[in-house]
MIDOSE-1310 file (N, C-alpha, C; in nm, 2 decimals, decimal comma, always signed):
residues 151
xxxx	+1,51/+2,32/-2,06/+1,64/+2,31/-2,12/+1,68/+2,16/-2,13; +1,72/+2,13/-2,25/+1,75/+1,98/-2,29/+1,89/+1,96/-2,26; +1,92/+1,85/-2,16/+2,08/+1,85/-2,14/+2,11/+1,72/-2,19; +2,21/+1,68/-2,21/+2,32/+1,60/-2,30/+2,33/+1,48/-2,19
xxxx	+2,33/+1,33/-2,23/+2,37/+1,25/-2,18/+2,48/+1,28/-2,06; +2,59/+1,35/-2,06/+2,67/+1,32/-1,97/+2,64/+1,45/-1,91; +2,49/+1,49/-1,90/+2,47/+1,59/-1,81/+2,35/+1,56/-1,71; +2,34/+1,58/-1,58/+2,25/+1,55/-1,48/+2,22/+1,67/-1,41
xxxx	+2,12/+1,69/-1,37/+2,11/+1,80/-1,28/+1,95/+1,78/-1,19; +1,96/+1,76/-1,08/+1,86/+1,71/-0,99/+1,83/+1,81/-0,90; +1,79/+1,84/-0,81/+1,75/+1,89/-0,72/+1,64/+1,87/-0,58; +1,67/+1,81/-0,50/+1,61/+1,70/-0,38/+1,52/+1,76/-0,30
xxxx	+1,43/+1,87/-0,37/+1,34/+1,90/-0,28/+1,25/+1,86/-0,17; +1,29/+1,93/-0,07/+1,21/+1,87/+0,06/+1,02/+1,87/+0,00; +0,96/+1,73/+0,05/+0,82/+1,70/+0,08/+0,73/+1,81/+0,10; +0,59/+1,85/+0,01/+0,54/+1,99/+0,07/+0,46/+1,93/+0,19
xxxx	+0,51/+1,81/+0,20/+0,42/+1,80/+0,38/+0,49/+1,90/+0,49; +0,60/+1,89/+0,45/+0,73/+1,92/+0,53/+0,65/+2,10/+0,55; +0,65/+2,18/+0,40/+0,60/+2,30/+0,43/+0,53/+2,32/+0,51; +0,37/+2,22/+0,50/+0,26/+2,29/+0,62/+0,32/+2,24/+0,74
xxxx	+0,44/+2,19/+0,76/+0,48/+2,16/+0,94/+0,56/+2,30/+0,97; +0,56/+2,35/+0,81/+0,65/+2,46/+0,86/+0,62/+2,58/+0,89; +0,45/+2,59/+0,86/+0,35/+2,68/+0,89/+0,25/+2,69/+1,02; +0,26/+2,52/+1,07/+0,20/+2,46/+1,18/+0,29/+2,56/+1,28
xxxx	+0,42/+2,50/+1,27/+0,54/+2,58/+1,37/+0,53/+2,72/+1,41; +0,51/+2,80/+1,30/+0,44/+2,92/+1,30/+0,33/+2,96/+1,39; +0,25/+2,92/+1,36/+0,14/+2,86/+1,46/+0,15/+2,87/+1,56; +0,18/+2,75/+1,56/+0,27/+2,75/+1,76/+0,32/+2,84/+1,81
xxxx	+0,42/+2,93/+1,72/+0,49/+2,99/+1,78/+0,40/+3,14/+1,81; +0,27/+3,16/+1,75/+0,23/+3,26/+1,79/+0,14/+3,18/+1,89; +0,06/+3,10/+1,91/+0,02/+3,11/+2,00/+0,10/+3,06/+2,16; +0,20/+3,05/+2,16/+0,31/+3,10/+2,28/+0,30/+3,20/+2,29
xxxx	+0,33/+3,33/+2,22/+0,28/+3,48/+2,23/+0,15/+3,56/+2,25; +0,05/+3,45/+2,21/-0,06/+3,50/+2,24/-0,12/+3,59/+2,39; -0,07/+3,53/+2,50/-0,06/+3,63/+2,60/-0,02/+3,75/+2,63; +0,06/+3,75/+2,52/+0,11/+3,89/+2,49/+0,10/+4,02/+2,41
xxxx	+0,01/+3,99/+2,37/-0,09/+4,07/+2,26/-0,12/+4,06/+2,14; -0,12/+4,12/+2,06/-0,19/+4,11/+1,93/+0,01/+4,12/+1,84; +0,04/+4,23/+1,87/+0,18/+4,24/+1,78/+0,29/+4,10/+1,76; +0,30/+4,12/+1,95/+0,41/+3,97/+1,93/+0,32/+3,83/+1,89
xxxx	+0,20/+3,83/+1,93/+0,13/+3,75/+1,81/+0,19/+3,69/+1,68; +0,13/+3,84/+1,58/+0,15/+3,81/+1,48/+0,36/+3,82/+1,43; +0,46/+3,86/+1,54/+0,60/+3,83/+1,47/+0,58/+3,67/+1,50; +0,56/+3,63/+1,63/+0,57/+3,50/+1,65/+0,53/+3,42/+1,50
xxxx	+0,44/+3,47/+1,43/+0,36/+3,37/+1,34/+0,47/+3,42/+1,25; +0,48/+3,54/+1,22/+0,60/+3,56/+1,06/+0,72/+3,51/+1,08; +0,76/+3,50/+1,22/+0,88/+3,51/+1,26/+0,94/+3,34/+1,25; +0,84/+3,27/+1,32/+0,83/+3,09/+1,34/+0,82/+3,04/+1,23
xxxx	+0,75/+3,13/+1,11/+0,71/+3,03/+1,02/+0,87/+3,09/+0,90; +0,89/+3,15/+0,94/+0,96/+3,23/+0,84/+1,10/+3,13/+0,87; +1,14/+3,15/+0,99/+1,26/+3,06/+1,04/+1,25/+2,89/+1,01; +1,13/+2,83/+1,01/+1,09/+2,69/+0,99/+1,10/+2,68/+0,86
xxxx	+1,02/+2,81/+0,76/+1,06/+2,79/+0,59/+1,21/+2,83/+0,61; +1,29/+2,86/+0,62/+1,45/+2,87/+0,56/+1,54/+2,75/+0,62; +1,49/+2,67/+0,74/+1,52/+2,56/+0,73/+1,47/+2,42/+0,65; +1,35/+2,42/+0,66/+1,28/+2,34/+0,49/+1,36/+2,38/+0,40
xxxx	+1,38/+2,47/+0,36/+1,42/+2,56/+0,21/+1,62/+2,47/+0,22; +1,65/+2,50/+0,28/+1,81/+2,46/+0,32/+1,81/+2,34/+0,28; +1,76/+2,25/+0,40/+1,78/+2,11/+0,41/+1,67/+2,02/+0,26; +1,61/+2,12/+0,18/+1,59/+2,08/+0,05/+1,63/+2,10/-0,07
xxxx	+1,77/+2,18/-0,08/+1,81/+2,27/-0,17/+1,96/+2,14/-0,19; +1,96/+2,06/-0,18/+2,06/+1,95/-0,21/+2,05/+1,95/-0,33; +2,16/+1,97/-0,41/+2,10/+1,88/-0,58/+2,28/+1,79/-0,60; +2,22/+1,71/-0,68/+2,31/+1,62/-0,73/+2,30/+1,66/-0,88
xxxx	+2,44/+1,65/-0,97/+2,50/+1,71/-1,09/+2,62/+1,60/-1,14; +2,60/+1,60/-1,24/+2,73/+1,56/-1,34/+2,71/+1,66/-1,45; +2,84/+1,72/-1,42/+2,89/+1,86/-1,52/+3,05/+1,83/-1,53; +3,09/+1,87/-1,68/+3,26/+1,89/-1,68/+3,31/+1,78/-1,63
xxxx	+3,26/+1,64/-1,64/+3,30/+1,52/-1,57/+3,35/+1,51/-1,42; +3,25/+1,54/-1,39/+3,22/+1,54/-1,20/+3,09/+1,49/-1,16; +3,09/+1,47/-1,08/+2,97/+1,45/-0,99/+3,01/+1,54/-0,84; +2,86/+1,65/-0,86/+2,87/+1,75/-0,77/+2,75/+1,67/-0,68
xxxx	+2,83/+1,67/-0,53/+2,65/+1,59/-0,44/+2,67/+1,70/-0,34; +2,54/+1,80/-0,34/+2,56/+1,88/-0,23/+2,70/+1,91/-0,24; +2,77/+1,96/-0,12/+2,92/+2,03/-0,13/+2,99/+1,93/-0,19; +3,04/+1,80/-0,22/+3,15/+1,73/-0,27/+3,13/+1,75/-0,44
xxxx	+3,27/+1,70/-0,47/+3,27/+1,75/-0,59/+3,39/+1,63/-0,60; +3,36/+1,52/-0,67/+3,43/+1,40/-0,71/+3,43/+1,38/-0,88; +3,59/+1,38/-0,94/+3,60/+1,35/-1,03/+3,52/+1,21/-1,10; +3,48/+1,25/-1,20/+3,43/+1,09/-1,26/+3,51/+1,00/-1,29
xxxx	+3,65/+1,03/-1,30/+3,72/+0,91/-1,34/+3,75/+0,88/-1,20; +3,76/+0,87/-1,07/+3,77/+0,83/-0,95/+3,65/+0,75/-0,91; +3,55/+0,76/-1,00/+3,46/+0,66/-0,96/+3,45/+0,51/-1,01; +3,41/+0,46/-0,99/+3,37/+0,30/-1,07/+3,23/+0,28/-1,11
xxxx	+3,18/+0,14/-1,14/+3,05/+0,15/-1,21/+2,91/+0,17/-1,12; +2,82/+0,27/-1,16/+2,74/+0,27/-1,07/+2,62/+0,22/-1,08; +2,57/+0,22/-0,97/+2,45/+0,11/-0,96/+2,35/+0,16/-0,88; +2,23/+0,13/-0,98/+2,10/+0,21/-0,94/+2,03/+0,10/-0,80
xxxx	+2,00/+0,16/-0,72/+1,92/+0,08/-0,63/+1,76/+0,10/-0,65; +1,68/+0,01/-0,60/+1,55/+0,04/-0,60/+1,54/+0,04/-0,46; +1,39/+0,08/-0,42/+1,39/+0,12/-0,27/+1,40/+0,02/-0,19; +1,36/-0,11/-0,21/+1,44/-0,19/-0,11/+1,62/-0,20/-0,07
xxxx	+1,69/-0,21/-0,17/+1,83/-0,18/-0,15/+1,88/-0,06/-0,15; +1,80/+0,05/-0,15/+1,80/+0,25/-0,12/+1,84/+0,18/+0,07; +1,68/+0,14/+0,11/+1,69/+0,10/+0,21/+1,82/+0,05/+0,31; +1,85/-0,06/+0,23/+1,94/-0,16/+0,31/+2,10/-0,06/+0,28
xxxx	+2,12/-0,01/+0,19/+2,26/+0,08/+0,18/+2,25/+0,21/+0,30; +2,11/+0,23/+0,36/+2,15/+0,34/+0,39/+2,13/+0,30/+0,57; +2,11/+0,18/+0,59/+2,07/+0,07/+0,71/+2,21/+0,02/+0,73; +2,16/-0,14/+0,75/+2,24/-0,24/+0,80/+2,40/-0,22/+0,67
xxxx	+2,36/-0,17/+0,54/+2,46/-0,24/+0,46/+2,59/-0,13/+0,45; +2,52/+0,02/+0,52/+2,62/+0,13/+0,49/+2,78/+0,09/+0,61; +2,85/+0,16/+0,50/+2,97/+0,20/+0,57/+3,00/+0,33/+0,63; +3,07/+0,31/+0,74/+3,08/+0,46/+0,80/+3,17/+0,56/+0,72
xxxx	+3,27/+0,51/+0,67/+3,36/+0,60/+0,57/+3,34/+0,58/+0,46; +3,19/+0,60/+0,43/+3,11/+0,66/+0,28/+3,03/+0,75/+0,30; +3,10/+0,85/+0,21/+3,00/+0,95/+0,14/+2,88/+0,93/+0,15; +2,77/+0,99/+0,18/+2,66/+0,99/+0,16/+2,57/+1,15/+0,18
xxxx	+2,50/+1,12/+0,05/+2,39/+1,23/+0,01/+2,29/+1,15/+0,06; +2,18/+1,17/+0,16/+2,08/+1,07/+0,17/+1,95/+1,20/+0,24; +1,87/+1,16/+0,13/+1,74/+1,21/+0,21/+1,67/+1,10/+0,22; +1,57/+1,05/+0,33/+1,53/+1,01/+0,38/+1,35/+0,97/+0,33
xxxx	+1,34/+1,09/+0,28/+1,20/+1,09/+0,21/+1,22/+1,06/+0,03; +1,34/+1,05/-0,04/+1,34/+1,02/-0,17/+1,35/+0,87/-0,14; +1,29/+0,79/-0,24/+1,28/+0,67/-0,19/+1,42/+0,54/-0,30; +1,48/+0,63/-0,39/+1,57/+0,54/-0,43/+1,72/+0,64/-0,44
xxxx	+1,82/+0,56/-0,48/+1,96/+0,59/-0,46/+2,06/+0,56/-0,57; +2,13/+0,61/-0,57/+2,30/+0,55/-0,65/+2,40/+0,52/-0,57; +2,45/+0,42/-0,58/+2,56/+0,39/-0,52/+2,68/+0,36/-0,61; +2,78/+0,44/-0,60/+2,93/+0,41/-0,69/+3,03/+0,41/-0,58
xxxx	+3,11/+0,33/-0,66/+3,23/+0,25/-0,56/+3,32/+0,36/-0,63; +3,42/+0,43/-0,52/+3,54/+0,51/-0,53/+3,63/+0,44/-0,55; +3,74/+0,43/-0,69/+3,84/+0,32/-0,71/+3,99/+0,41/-0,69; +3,98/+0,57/-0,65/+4,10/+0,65/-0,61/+4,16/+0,55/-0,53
xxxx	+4,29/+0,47/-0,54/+4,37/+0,43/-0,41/+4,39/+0,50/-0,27; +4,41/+0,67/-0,34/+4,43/+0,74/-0,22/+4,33/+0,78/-0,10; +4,21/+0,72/-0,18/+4,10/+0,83/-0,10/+4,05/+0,71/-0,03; +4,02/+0,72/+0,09/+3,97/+0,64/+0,21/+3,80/+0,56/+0,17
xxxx	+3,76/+0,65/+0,09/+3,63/+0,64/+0,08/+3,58/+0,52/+0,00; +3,50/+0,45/+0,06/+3,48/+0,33/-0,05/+3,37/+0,30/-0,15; +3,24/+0,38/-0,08/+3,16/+0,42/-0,23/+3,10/+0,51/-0,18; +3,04/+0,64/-0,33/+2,97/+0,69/-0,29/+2,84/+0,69/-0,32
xxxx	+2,72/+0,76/-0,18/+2,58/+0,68/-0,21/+2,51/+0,80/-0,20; +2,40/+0,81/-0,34/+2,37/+0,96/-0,37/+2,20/+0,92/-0,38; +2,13/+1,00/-0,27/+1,97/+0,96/-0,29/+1,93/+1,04/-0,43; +1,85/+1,01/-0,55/+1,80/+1,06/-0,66/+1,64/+1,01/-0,69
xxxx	+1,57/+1,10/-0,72/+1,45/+1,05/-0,78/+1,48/+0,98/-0,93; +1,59/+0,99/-0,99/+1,62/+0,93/-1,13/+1,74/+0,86/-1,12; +1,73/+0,73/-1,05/+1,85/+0,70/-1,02/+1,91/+0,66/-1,15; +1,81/+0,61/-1,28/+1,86/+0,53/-1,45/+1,93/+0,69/-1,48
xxxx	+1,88/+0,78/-1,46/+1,95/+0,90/-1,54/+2,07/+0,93/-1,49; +2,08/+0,90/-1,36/+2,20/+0,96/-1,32/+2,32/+0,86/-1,35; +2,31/+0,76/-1,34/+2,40/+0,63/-1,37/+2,44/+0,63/-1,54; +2,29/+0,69/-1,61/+2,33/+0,70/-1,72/+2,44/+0,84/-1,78
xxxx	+2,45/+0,89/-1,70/+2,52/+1,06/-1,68/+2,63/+1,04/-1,66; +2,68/+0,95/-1,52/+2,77/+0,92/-1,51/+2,86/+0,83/-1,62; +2,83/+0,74/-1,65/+2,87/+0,63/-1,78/+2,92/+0,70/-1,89; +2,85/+0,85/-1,92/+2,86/+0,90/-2,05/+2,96/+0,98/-2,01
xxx	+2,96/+1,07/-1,91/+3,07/+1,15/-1,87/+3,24/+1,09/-1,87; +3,19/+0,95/-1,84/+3,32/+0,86/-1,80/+3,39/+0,84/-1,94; +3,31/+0,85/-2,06/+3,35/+0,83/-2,15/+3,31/+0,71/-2,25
């Protein structure tokens, strides 16, 4: 599906390293059960691995959006004209925004394994918040999303 300049739609899928740790767990978890026979064996394995994928699954199901002139990050949902101009980082300053340079009363979308970010400064007077910082594998697209939404 081809979307329109002032449309973004991402989705922050967790690492498939992350999966086979989620199968490893599994693992583990049957062989804790192993002493106990063949049955709790194999729940331990459906059961560990099953609970480890819906946490993978969760904690990768983040996506970032500009739709209807918003920016949706995970649960927030911030008007575009409350924002200011945003600015693509590359993974060194991904880094340092989400280190030494962050503020405690900013928003932040951050996964840890995507290696670049956006950062936009919130110009609402009312809102406490002073920018928000949204980890993206396309940080040019999303900045460019935002810009066109803004108008």
């Amino acid at each position: 599906m081809q979307l329109s300049p002032a449309h973004h739609d991402e989705r922050l899928t967790a690492p498939r390293s992350w999966w086979g740790i989620a199968v490893l767990i599994g693992l583990a978890c049957a062989l804790m059960l192993l002493p106990l026979g063949t049955l709790p064996l194999l729940a331990g394995l459906v059961g560990g691995t099953a609970l480890a994928g819906m946490l993978v699954s969760s904690y990768g199901s983040a996506r970032v959006r500009v739709v209807n002139g918003a920016l949706a990050a995970g649960d927030a949902r911030i008007p575009v004209a409350a924002l200011g101009e945003p600015e693509a980082l590359d993974p060194e300053e991904t880094r340092a925004w989400r280190t030494y340079k962050a503020d405690t009363r900013a928003f932040m979308l951050l996964r840890s394994y995507v290696p670049t970010a956006v950062r936009i400064p919130v110009t609402d007077p009312e809102d406490p918040t002073p920018y928000v910082y949204v980890s993206t594998r396309e940080p040019q697209a999303l900045v460019s999303a935002i810009r066109s939404a803004k108008g």
